[in-house]
mmCIF file as gemmi writes it, N, C-alpha and C atoms, coordinates in Angstrom:
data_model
loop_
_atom_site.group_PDB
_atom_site.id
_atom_site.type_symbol
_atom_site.label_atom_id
_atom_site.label_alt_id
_atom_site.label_comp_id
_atom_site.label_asym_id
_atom_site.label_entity_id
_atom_site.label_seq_id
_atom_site.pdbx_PDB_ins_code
_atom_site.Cartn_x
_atom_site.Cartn_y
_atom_site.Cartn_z
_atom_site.occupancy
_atom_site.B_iso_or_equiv
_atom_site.pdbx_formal_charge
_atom_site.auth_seq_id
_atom_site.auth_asym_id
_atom_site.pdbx_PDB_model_num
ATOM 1 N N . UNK Axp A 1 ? 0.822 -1.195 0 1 0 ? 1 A 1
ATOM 2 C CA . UNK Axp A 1 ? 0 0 0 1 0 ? 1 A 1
ATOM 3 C C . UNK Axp A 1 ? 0.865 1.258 0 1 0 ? 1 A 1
ATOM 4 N N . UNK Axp A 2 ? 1.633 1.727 0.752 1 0 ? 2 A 1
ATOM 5 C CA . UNK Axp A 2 ? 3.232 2.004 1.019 1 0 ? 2 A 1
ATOM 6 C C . UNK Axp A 2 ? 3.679 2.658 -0.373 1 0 ? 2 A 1
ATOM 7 N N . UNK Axp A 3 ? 4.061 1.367 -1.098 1 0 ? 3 A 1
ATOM 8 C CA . UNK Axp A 3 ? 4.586 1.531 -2.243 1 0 ? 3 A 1
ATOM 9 C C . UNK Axp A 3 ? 3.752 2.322 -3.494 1 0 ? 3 A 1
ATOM 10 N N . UNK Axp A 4 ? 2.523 2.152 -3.491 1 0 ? 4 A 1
ATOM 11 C CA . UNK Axp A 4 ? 1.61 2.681 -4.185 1 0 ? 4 A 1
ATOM 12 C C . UNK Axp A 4 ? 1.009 3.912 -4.105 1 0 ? 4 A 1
ATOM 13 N N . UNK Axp A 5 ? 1.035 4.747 -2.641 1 0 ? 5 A 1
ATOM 14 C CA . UNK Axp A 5 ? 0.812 5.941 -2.613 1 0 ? 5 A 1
ATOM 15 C C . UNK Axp A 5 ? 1.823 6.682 -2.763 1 0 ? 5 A 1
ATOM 16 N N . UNK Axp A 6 ? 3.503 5.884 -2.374 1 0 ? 6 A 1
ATOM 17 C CA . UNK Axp A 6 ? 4.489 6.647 -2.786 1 0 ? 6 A 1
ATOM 18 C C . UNK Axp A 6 ? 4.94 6.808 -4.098 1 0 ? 6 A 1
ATOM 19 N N . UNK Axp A 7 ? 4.318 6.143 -5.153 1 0 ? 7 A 1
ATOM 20 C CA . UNK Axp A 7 ? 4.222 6.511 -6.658 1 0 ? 7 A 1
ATOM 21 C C . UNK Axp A 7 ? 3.906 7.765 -6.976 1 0 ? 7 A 1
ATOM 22 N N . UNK Axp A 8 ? 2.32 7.905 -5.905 1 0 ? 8 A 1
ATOM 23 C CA . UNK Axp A 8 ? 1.472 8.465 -6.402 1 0 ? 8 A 1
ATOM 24 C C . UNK Axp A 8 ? 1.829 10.096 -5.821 1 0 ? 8 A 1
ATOM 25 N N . UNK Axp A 9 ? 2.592 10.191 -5.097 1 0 ? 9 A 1
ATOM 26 C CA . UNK Axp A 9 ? 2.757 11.148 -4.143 1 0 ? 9 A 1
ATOM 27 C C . UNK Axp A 9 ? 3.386 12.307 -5.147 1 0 ? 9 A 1
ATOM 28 N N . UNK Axp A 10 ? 3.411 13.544 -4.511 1 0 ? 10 A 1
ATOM 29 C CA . UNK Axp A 10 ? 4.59 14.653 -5.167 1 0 ? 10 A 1
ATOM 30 C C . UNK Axp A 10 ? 5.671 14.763 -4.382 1 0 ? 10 A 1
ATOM 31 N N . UNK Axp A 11 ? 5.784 14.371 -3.675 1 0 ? 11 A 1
ATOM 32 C CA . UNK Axp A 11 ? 6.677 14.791 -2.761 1 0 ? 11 A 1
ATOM 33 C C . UNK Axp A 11 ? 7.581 13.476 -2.415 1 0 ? 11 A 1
ATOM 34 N N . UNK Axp A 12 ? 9.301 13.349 -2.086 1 0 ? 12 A 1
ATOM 35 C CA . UNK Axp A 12 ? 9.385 12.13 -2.285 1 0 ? 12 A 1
ATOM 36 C C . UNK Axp A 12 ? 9.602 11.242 -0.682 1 0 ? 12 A 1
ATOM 37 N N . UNK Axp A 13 ? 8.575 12.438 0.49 1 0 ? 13 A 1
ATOM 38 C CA . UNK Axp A 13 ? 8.636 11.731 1.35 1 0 ? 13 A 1
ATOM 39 C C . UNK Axp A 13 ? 8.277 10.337 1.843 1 0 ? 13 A 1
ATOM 40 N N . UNK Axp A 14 ? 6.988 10.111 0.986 1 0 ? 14 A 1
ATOM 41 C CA . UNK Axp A 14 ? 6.558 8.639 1.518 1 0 ? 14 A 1
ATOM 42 C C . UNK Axp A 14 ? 7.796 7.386 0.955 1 0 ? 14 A 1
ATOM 43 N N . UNK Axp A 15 ? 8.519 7.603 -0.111 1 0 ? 15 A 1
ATOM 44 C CA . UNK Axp A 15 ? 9.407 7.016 -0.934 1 0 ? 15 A 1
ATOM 45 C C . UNK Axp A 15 ? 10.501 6.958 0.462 1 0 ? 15 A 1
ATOM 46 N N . UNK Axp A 16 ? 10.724 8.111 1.157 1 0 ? 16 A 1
ATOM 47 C CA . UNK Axp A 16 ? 11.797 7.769 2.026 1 0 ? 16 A 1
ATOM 48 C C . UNK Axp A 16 ? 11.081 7.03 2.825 1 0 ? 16 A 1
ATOM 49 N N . UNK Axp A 17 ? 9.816 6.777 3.633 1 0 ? 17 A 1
ATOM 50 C CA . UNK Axp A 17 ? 9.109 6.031 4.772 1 0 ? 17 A 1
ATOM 51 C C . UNK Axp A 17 ? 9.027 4.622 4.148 1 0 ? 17 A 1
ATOM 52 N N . UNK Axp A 18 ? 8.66 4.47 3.29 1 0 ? 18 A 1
ATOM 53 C CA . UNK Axp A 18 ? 9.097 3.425 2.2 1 0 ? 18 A 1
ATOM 54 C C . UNK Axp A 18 ? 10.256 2.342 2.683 1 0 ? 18 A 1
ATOM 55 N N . UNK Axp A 19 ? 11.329 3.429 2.354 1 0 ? 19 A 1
ATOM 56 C CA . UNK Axp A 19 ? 12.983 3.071 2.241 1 0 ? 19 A 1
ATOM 57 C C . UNK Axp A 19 ? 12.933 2.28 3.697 1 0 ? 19 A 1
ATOM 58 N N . UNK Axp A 20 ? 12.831 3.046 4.908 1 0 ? 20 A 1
ATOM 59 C CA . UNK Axp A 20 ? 12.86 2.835 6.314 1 0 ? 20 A 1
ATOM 60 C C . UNK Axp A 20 ? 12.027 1.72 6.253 1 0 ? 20 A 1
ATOM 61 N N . UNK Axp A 21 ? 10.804 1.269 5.836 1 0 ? 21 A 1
ATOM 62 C CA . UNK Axp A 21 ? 10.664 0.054 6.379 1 0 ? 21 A 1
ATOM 63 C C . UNK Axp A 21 ? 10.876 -0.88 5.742 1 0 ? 21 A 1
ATOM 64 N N . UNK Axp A 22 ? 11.791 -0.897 4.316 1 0 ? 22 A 1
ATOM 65 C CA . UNK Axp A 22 ? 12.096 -1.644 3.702 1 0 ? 22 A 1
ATOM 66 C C . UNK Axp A 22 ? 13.779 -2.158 4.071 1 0 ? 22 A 1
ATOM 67 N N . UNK Axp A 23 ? 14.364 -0.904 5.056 1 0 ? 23 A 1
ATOM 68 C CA . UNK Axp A 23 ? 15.397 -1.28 5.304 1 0 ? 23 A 1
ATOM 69 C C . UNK Axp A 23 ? 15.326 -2.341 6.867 1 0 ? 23 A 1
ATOM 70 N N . UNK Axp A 24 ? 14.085 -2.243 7.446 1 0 ? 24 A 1
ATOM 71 C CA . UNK Axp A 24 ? 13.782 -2.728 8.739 1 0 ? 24 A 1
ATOM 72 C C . UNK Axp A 24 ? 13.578 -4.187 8.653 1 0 ? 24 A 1
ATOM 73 N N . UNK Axp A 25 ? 13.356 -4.344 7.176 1 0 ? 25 A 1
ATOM 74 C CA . UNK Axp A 25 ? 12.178 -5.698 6.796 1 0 ? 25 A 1
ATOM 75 C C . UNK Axp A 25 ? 14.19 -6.581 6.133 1 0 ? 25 A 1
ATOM 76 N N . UNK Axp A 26 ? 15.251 -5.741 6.122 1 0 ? 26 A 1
ATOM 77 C CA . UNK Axp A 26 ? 16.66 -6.241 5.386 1 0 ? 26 A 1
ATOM 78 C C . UNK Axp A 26 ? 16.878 -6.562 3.963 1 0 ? 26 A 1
ATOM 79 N N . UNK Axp A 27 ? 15.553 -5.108 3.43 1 0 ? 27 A 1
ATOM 80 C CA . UNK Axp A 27 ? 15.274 -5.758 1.621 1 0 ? 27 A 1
ATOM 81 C C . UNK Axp A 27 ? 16.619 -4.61 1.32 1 0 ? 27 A 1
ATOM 82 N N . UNK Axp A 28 ? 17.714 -4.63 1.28 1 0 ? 28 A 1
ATOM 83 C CA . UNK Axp A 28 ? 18.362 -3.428 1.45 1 0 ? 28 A 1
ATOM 84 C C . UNK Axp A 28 ? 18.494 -2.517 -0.324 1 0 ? 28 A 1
ATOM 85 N N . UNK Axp A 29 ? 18.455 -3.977 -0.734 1 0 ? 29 A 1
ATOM 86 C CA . UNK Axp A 29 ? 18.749 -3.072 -2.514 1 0 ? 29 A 1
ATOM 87 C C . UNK Axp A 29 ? 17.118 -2.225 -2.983 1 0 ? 29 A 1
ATOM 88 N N . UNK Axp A 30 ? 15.912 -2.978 -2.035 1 0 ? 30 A 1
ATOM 89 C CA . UNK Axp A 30 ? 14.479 -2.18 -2.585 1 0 ? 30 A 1
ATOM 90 C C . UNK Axp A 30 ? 14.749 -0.617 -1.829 1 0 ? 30 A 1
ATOM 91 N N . UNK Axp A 31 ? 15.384 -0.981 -0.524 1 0 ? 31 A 1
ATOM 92 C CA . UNK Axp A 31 ? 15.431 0.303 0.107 1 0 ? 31 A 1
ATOM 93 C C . UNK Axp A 31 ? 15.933 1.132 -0.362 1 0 ? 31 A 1
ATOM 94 N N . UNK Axp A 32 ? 17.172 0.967 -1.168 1 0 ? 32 A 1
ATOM 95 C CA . UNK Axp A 32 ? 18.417 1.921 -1.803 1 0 ? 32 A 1
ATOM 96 C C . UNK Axp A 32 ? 17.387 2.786 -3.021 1 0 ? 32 A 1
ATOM 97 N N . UNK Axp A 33 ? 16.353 1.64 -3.57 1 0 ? 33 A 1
ATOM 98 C CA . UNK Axp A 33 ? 15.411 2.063 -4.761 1 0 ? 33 A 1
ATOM 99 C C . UNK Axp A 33 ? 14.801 3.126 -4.985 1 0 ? 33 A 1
ATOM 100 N N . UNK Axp A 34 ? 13.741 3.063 -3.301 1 0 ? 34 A 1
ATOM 101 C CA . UNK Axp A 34 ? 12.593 4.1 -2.737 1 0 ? 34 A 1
ATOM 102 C C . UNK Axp A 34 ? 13.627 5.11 -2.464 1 0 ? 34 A 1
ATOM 103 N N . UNK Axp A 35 ? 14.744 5.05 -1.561 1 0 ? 35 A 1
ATOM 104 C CA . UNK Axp A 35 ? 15.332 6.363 -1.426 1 0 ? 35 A 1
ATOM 105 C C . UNK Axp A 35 ? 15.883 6.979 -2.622 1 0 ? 35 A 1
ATOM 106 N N . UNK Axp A 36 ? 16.189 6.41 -3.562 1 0 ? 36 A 1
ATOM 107 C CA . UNK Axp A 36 ? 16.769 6.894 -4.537 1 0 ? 36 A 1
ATOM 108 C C . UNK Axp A 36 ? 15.24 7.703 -5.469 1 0 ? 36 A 1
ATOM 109 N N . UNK Axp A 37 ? 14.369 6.802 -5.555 1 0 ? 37 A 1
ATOM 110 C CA . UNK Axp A 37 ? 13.149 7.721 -5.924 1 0 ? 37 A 1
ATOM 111 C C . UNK Axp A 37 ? 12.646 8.87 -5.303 1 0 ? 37 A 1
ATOM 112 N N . UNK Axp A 38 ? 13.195 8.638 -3.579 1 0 ? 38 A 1
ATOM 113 C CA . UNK Axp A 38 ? 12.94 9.948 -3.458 1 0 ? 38 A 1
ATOM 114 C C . UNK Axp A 38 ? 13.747 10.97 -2.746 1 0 ? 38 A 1
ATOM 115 N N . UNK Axp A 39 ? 14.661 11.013 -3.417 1 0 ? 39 A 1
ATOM 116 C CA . UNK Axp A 39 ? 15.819 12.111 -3.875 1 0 ? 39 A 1
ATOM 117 C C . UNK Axp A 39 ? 14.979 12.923 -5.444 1 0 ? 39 A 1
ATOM 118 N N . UNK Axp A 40 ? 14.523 11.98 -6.369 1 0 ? 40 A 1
ATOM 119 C CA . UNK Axp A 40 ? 14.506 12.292 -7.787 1 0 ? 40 A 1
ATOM 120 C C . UNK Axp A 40 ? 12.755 13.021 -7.327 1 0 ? 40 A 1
ATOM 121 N N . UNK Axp A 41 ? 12.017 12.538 -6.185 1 0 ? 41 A 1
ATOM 122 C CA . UNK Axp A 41 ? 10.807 13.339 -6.599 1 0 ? 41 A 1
ATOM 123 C C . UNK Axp A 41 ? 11.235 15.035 -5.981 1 0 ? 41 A 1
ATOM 124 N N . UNK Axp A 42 ? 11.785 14.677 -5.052 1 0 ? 42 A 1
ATOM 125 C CA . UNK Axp A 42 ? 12.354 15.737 -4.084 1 0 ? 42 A 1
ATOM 126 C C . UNK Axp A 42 ? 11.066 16.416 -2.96 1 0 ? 42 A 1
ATOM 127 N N . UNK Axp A 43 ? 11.512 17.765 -2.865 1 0 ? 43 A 1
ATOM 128 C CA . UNK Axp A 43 ? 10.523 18.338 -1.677 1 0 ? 43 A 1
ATOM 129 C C . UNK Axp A 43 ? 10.828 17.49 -0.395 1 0 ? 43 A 1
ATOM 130 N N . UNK Axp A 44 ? 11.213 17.04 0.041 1 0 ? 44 A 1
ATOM 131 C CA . UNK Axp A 44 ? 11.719 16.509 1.271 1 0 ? 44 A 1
ATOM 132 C C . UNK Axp A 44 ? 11.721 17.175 2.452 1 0 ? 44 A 1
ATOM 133 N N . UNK Axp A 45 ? 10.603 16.494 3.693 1 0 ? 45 A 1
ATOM 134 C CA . UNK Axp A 45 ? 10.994 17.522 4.342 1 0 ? 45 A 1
ATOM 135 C C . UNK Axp A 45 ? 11.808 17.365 5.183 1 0 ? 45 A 1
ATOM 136 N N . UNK Axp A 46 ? 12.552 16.777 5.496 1 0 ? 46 A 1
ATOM 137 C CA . UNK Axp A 46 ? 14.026 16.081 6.426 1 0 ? 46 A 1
ATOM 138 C C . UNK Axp A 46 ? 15.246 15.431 5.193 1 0 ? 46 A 1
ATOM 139 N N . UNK Axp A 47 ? 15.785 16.322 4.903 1 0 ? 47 A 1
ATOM 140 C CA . UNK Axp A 47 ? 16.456 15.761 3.32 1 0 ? 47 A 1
ATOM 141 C C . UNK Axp A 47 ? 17.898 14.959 4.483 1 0 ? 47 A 1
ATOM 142 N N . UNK Axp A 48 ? 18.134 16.21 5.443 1 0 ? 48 A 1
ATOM 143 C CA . UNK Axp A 48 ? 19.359 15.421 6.457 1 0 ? 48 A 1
ATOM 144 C C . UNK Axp A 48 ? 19.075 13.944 6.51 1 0 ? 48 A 1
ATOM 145 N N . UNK Axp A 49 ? 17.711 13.635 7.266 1 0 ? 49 A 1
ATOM 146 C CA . UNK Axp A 49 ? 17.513 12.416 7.42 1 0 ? 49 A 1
ATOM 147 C C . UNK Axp A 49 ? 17.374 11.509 6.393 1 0 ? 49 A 1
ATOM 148 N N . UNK Axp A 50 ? 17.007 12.001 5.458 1 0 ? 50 A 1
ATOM 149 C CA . UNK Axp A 50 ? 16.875 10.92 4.35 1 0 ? 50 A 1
ATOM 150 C C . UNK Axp A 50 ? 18.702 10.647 3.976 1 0 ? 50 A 1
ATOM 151 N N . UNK Axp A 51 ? 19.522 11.685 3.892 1 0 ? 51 A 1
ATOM 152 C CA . UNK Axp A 51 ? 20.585 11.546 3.273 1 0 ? 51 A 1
ATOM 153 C C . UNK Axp A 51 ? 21.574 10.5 4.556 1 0 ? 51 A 1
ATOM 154 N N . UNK Axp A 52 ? 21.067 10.648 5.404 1 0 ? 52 A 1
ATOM 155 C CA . UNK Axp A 52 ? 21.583 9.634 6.89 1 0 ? 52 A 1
ATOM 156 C C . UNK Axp A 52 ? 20.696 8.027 6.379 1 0 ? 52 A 1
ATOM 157 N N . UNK Axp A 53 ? 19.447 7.868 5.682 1 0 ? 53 A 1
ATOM 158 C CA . UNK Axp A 53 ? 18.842 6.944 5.784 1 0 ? 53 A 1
ATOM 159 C C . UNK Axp A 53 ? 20.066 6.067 4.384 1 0 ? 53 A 1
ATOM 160 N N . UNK Axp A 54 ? 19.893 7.019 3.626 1 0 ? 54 A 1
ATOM 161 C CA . UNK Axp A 54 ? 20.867 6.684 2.615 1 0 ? 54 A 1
ATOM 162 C C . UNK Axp A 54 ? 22.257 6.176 3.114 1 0 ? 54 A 1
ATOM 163 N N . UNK Axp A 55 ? 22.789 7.033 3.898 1 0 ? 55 A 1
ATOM 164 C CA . UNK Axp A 55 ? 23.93 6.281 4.1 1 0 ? 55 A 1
ATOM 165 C C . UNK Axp A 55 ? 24.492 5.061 4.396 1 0 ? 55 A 1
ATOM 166 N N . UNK Axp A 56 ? 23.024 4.916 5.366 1 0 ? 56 A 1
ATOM 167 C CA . UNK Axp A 56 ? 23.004 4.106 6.3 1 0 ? 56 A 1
ATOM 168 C C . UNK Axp A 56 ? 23.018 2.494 5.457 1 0 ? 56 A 1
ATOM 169 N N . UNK Axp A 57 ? 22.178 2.63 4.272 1 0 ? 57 A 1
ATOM 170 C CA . UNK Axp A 57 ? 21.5 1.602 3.497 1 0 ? 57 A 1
ATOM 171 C C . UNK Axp A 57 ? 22.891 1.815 2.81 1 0 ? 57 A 1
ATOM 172 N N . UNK Axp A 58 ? 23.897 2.242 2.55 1 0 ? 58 A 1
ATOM 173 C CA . UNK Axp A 58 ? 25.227 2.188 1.553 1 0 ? 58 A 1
ATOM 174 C C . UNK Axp A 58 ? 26.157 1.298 2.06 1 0 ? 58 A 1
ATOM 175 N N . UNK Axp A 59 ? 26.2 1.561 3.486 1 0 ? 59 A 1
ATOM 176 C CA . UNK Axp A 59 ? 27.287 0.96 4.671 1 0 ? 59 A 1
ATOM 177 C C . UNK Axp A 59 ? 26.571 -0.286 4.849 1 0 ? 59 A 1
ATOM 178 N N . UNK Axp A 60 ? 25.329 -0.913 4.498 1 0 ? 60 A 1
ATOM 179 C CA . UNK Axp A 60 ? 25.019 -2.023 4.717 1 0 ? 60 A 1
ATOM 180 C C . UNK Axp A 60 ? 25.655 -2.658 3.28 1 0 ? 60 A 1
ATOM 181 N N . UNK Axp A 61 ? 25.471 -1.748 2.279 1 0 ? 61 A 1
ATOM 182 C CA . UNK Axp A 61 ? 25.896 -2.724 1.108 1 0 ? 61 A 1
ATOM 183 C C . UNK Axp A 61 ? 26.74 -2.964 0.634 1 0 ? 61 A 1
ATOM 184 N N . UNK Axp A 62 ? 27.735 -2.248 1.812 1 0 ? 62 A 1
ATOM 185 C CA . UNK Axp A 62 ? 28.846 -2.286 1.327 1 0 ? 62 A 1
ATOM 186 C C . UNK Axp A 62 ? 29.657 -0.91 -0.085 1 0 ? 62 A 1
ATOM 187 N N . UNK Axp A 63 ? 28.569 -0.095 0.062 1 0 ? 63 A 1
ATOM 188 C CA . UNK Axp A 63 ? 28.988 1.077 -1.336 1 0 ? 63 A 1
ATOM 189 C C . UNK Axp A 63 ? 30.095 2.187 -0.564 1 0 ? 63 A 1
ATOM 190 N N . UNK Axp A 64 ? 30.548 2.353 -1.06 1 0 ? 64 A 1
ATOM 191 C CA . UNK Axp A 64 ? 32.019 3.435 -0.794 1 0 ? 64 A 1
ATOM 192 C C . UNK Axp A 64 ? 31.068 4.721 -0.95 1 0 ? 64 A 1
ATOM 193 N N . UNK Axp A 65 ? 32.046 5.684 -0.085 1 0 ? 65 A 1
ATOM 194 C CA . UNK Axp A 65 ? 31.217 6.899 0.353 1 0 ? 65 A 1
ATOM 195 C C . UNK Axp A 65 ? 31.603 8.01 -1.406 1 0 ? 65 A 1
ATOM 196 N N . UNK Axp A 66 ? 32.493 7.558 -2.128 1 0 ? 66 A 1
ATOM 197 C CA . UNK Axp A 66 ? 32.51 8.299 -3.003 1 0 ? 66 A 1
ATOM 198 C C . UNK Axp A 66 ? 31.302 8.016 -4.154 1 0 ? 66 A 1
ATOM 199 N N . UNK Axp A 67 ? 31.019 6.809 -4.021 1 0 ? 67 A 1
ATOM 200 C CA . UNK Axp A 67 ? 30.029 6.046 -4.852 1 0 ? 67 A 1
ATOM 201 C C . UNK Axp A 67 ? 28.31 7.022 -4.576 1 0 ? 67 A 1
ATOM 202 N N . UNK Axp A 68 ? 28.548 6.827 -3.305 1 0 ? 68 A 1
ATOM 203 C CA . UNK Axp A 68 ? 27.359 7.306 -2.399 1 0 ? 68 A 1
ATOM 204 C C . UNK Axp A 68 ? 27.186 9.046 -2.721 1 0 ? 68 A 1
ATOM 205 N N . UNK Axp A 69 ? 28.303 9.778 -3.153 1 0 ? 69 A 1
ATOM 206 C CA . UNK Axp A 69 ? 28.158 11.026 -3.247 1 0 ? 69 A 1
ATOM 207 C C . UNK Axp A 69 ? 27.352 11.351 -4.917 1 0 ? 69 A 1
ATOM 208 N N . UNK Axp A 70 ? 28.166 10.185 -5.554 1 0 ? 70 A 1
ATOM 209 C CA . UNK Axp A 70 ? 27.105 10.058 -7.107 1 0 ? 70 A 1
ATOM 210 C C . UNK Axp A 70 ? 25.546 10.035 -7.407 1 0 ? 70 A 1
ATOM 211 N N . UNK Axp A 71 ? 25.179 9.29 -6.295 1 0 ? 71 A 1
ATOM 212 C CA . UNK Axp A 71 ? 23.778 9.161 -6.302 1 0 ? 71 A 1
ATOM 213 C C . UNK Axp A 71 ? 22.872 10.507 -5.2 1 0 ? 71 A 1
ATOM 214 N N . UNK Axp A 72 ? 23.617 11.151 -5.188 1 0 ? 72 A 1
ATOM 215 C CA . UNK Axp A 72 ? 22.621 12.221 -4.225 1 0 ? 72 A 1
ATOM 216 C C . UNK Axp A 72 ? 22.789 13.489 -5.318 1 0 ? 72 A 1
ATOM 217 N N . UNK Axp A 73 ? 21.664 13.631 -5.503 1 0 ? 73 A 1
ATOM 218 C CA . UNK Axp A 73 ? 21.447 15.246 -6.147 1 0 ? 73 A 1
ATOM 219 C C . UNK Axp A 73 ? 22.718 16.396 -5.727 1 0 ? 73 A 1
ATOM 220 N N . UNK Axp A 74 ? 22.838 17.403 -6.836 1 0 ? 74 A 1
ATOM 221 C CA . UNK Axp A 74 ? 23.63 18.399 -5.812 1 0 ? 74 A 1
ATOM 222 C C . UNK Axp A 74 ? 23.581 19.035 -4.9 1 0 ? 74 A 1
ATOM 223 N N . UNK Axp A 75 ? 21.979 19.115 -4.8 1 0 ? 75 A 1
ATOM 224 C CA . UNK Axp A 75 ? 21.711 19.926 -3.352 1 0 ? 75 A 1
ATOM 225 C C . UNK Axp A 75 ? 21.854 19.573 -2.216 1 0 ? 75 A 1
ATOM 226 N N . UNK Axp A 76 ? 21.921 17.8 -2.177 1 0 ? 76 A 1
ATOM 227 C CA . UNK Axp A 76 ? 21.713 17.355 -0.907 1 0 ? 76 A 1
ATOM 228 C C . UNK Axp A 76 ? 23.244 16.492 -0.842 1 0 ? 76 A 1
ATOM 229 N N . UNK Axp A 77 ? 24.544 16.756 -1.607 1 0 ? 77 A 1
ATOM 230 C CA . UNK Axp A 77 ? 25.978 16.194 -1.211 1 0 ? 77 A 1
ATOM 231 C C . UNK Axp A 77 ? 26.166 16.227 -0.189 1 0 ? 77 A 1
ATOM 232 N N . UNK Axp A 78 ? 27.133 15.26 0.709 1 0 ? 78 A 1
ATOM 233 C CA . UNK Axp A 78 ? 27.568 15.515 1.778 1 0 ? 78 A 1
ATOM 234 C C . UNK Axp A 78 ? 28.818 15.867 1.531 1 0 ? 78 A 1
């Protein structure tokens, strides 16, 4: 259900609530997905946290932090 309003959404917060319980559930590559969708819808209203949720899901997969700087928009680099 989750997944389907966060399609539907403008904003790419539900995509990050998404991510979080997809990272809770250890789907880690669906999680990397939703967060990555929602970076691309944007409007975020905790972009810190999302970019911490991101990290977090990188260091599980093992992705290097330079890798990790590729996939974040410019606004939200660390």
């Amino acid at each position: 259900m989750v997944d389907l309003l966060s399609s539907k959404s403008s904003s790419g917060d539900l995509c990050i609530n998404l991510a979080r319980q997809l990272l809770q559930r250890n789907e880690w590559g669906l999680a990397m997905r939703a967060v990555e969708r929602g970076f691309a819808k944007g409007r975020l209203s905790d972009p810190d946290e999302a970019v911490a949720l991101l990290q977090d899901i990188c260091q599980r997969l093992g992705i290097e932090r330079e890798a990790l700087a590729l996939t974040l928009p410019v606004t939200e680099r660390v």
